[in-house]
C-alpha positions as CSV (number, residue, x, y, z in Angstrom):
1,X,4.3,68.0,19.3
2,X,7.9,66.1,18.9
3,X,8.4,67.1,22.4
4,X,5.1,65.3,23.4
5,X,6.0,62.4,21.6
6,X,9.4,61.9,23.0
7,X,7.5,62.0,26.5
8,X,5.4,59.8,25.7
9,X,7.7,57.1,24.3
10,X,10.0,57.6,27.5
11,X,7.3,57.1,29.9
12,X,6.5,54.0,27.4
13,X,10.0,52.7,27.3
14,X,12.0,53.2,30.8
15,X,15.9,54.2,30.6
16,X,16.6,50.7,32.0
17,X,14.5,48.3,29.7
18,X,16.9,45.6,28.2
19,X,18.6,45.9,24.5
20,X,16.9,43.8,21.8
21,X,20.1,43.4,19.5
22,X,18.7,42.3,16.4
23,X,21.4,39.7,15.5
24,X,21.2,38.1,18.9
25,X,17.9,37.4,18.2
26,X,18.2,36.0,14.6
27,X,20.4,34.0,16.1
28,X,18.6,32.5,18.6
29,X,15.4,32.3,16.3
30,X,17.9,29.9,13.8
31,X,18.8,27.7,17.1
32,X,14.8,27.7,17.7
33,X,14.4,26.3,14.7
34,X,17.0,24.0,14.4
35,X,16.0,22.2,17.3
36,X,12.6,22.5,16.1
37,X,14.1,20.3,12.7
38,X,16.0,18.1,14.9
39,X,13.2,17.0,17.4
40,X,10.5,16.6,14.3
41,X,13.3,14.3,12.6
42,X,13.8,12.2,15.3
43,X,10.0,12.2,16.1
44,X,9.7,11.4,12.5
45,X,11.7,8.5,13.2
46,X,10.4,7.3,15.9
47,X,7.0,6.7,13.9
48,X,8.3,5.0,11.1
49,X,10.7,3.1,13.2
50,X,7.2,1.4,15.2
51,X,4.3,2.5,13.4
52,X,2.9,4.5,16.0
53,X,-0.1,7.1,15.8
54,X,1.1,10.5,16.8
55,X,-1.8,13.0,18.7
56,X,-1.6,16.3,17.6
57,X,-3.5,19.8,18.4
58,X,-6.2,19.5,15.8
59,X,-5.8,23.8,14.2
60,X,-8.5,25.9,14.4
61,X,-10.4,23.6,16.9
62,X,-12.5,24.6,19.6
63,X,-11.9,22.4,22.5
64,X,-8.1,21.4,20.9
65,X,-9.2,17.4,20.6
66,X,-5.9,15.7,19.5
67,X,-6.4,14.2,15.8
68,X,-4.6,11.0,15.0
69,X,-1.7,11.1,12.6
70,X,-0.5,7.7,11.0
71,X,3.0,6.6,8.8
72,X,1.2,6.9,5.2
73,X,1.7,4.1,3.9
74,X,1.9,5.8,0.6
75,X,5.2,7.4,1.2
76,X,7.1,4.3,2.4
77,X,10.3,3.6,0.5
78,X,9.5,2.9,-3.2
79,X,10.7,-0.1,-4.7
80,X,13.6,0.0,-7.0
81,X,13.6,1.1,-10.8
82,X,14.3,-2.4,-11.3
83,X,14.5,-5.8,-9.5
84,X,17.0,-8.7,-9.5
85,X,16.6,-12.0,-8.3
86,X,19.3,-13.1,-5.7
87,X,21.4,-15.8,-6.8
88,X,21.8,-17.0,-3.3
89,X,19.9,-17.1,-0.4
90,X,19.5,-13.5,1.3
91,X,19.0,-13.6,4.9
92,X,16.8,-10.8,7.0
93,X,18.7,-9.5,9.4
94,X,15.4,-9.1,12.0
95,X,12.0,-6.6,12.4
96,X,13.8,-4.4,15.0
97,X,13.9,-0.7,13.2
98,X,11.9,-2.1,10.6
99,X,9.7,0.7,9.2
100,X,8.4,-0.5,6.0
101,X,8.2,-3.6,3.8
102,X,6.8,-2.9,0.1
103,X,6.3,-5.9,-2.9
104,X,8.4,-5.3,-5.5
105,X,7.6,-6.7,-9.0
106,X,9.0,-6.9,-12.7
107,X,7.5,-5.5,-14.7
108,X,6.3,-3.1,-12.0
109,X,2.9,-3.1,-10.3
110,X,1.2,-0.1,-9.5
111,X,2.3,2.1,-7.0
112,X,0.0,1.0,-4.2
113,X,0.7,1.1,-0.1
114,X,3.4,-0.7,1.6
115,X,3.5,-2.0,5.0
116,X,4.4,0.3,7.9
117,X,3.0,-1.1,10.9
118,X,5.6,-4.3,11.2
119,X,4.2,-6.1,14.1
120,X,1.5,-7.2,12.0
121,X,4.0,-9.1,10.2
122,X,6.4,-10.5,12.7
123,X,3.8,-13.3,14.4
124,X,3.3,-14.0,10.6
125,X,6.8,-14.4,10.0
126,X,7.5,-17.1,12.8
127,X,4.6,-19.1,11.6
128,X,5.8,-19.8,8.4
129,X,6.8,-23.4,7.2
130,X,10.1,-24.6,6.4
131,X,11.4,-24.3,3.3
132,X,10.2,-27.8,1.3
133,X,12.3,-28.5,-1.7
134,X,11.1,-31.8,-2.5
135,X,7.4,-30.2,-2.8
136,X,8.8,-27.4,-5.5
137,X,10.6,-30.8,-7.4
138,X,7.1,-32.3,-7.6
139,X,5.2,-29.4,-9.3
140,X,4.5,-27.0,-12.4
141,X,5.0,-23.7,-11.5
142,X,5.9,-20.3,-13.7
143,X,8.7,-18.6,-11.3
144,X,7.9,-14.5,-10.7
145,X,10.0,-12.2,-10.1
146,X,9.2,-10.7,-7.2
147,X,10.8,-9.9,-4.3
148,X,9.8,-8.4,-0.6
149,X,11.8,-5.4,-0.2
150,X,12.7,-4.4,3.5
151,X,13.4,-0.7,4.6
152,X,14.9,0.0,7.8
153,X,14.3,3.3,9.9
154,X,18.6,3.9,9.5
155,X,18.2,4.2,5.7
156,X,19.0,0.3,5.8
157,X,17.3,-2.0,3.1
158,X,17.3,-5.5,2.1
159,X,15.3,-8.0,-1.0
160,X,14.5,-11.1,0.2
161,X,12.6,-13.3,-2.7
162,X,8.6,-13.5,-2.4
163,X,7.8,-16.2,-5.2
164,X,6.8,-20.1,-4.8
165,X,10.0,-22.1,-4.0
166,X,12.4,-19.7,-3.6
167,X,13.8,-20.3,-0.3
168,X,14.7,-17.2,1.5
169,X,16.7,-17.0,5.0
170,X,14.2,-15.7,8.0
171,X,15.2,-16.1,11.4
172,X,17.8,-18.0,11.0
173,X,15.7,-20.6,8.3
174,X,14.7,-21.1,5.1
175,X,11.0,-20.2,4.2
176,X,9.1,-20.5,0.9
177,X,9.1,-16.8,-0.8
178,X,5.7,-18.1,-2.1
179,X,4.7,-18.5,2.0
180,X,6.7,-15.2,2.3
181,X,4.5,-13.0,0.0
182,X,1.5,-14.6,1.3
183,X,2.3,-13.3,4.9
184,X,2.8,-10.2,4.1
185,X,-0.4,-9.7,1.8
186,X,-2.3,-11.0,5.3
187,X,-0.5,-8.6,7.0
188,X,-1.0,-6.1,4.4
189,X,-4.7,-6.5,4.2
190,X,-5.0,-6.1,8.1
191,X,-3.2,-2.8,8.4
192,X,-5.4,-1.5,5.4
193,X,-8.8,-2.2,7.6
194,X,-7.2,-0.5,10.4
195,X,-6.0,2.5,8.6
196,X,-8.2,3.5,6.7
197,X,-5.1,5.0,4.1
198,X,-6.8,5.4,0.5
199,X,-5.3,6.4,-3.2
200,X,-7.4,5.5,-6.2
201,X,-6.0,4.1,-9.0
202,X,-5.4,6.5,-11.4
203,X,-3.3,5.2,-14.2
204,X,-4.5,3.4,-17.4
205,X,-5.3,-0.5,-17.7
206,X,-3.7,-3.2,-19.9
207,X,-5.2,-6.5,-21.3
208,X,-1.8,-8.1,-22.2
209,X,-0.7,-7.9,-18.1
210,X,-1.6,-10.0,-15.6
211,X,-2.4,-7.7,-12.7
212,X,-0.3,-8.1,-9.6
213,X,-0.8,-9.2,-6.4
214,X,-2.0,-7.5,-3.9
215,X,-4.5,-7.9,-0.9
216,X,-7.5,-6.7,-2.4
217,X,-10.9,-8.7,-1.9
218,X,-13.8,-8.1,-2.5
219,X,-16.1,-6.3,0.5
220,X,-13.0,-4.2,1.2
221,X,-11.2,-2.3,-1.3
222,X,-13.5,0.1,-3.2
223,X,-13.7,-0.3,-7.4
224,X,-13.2,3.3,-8.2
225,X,-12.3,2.6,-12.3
226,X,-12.4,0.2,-15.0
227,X,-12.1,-1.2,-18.3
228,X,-13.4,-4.1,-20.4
229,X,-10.8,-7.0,-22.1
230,X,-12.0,-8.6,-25.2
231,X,-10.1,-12.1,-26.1
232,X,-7.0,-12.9,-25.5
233,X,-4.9,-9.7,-24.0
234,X,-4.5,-9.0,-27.7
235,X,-6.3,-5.8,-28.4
236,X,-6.6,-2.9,-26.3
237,X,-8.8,-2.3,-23.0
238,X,-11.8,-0.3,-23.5
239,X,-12.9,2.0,-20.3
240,X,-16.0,1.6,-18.0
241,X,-18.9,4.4,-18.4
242,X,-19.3,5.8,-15.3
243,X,-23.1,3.7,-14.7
244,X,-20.9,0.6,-15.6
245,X,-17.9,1.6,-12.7
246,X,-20.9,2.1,-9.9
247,X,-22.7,-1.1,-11.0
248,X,-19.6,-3.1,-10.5
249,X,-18.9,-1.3,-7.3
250,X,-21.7,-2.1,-5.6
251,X,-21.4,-5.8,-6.8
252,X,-18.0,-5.5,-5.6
253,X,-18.9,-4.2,-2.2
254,X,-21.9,-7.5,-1.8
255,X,-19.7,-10.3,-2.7
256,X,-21.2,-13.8,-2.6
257,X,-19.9,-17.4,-2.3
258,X,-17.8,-18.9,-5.5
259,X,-21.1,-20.1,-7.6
260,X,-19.7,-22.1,-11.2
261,X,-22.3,-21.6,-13.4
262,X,-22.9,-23.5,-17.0
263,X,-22.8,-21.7,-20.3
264,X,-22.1,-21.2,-24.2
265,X,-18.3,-20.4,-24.2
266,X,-18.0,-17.1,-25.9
267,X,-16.0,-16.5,-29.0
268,X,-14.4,-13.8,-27.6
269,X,-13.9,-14.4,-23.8
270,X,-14.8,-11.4,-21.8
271,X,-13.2,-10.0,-18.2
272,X,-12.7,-7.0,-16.6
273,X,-9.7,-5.0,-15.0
274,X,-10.8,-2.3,-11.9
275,X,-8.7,0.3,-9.9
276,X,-9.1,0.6,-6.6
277,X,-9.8,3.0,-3.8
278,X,-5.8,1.7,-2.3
279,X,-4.0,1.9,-5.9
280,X,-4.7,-1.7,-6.9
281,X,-5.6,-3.3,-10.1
282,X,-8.0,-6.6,-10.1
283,X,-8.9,-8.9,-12.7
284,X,-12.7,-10.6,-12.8
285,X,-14.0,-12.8,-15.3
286,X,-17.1,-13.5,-17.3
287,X,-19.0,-16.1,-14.7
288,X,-22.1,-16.2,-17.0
289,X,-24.2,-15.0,-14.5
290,X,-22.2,-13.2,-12.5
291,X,-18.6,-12.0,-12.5
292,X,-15.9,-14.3,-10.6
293,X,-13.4,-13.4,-8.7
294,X,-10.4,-15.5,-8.1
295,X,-8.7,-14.9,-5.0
296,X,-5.3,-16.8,-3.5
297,X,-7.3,-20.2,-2.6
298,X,-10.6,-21.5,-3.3
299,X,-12.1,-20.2,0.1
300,X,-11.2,-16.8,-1.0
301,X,-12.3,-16.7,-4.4
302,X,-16.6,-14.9,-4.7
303,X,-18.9,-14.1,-7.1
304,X,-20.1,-10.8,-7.5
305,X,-24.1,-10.1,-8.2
306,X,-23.8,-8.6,-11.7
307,X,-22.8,-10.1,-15.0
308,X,-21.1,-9.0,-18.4
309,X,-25.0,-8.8,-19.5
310,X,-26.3,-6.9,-17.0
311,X,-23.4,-4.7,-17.7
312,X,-24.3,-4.1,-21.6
313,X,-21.1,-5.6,-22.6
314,X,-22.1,-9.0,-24.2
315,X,-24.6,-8.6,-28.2
């Protein structure tokens, strides 16, 4: 039988097949996969660096249709533990390798999307005003702190303010930070209709912070959570039921125009904070018959068809 076998593997195997030396090929495997790493960095890069949508082979498909794969706007470069204000006027050094712009508040906002796709931005940019000090010398205003923070594809980074009348360098001239956050929330809001990128609030609500900005509006974003605010910001917020949440959605999702309507003022004023589908947190308040939602200018404010009664949270 051994006899057999050795025949057999000998007509198998011919006296002149080639060596497989196993170390030779462990090496080349590790040079495999090192180019492997170094082309899916630099592809990697390449994304980030222009906001491009990669095709890939979809697995397990029939036909092999490429499926689109998009910078997550999720995993951008997060802002820093904390934020300073610049005590002079920081200057952007341009949108070329740009890969991701994020807001950056104190105290923190939640962690929602940043911008990756930059052109949407850039046309923005140019568009801007001048800086107008005399304006900011005329008016009332509470300074944020807040600032744009800048991420480069090279590891590169840079703050620029992004609250009213603080003048920050872009282009080679001063622009309102006020103007400059406003720009990118446009720009912001855009790239979120095109994506499509989603991440539902998932951390707890306080009545004693203002919520901040962000690009959500109503007929967009998803509400996906919730809680109640009774008075002031002085006691604590008290969740949505689940009925109440998908009552509010759906008012969310049919906004209307801003209607002012006349009532008793309550003793305890009533509002509401949501979560959304993209990580944001709202604010709408007790519009009598409906809920009101303030937006960044009176054309963008609504009303949505439901109200603090309807919602079984008024005696």
């Amino acid at each position: 039988m051994t006899e057999n076998l050795h025949d057999l593997l000998t007509r198998a195997v011919p006296d002149d097949a080639p060596v497989f030396e196993p170390h030779a090929l462990a090496a080349a495997a590790r040079r495999r996969r090192a180019r492997g790493r170094a082309a899916g960095a630099g592809l990697a890069a390449a994304v980030l660096a222009v906001g491009a949508v990669v095709a890939i082979t979809a697995p397990g498909g029939d036909d092999g249709a490429p499926v689109a794969r998009e910078p997550d706007p999720y995993a951008a470069t997060a802002c820093p533990a904390a934020i300073r204000m610049p005590t002079t006027t920081p200057e952007l050094p341009g949108t070329d390798g740009l890969a991701g712009v994020r807001l950056c508040t104190d105290p923190p906002g939640p962690p929602a999307d940043a911008l990756v796709e930059p052109d949407r931005l850039t046309a923005r940019l140019a568009a801007l005003p001048d800086f107008d000090p005399g304006r900011c010398a005329a008016i009332d205003f509470v300074p944020l702190q807040q600032v744009l923070r800048f991420s480069y594809a090279d590891g590169a980074s840079v703050e620029v303010p992004a609250a009213m009348c603080a003048p920050a360098d872009v282009g080679g001239r001063q622009v309102d930070g006020g103007d400059l956050a406003g720009a990118f929330l446009d720009a912001l809001a855009e790239q979120r209709d095109a994506l499509g990128a989603t991440r539902p609030y998932a951390g707890t609500f306080d009545c004693a912070a203002f919520p901040a900005a962000s690009p959500a509006r109503p007929g967009h974003e998803k509400i996906t959570s919730g809680a109640v605010c009774r008075g002031f910001g002085d006691k604590p917020a008290e969740p949505l039921t689940d009925a109440q949440v998908r009552q509010v959605a759906e008012a969310w999702s049919r906004p209307g125009p801003l209607m002012l309507a006349k009532c008793t003022p309550r003793d305890e004023p009533l509002s509401l904070l949501l979560g959304t589908d993209r990580g944001d947190v709202v604010q709408v308040q007790d519009g009598c018959t409906t809920l009101t939602w303030n937006g960044r200018s009176e054309d963008q404010s609504a009303s949505l068809p439901v109200s603090m009664s309807d919602l079984g949270l008024t005696p």
